[in-house]
N, C-alpha and C positions, 0 to 999 in steps of 0.2 A: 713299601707297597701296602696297600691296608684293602679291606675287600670289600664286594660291591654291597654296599646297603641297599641296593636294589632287587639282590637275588632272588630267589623263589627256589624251595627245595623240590618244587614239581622240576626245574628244568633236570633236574638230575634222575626223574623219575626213566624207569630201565637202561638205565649206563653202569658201571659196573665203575670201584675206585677206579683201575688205571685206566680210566678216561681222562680223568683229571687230578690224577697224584700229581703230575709235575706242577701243578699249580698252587696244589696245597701244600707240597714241601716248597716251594717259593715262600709260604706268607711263613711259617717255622721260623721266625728270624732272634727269636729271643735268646738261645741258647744255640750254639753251630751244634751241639751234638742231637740237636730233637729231630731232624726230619731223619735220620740213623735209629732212633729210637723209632720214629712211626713207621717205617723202612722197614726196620726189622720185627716192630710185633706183627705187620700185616702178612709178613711172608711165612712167621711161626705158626701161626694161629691157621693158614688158608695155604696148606703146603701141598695143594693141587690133586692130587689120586685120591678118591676113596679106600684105596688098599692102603696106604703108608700110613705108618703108624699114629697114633693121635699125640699131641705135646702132650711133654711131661706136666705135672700139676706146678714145677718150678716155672717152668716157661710160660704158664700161661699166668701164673701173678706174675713177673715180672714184667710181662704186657701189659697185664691189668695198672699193674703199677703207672705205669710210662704213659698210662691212657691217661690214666687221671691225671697225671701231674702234666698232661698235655692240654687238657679239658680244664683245670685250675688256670694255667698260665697264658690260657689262649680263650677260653670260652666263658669263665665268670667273670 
């Protein structure tokens, strides 16, 4: 599956990811463990209450990390 060359990032203007997560861990195809990686930086990072405490500084490079090497092996 390879994705639309026709898109436009206005369609996506006011939807929120899980609108269309299931779609973008669909194209993930390069490595089976990467939509587990975007999976889980998105839930560390955006863990719903303003009361709960904020990630650790470990957790959020190892997002950082898994961003980029998701952004290398899918976006350059």
């Amino acid at each position: 599956m390879k994705g639309d060359n026709g898109a436009s990032i206005t369609e996506y203007d006011g939807k929120n990811f899980g609108t269309y997560s299931n779609n973008v861990y669909a194209l993930l195809t390069k490595d089976a463990a990467d939509p587990g990686k975007l999976r889980s930086g998105f839930s560390d990072v955006t863990s719903g209450s303003h009361d709960d405490a904020p990630p650790t500084t470990a957790t959020l490079a190892r997002a950082l990390g898994d961003l980029n090497h998701l952004k290398k092996d899918y976006l350059d």
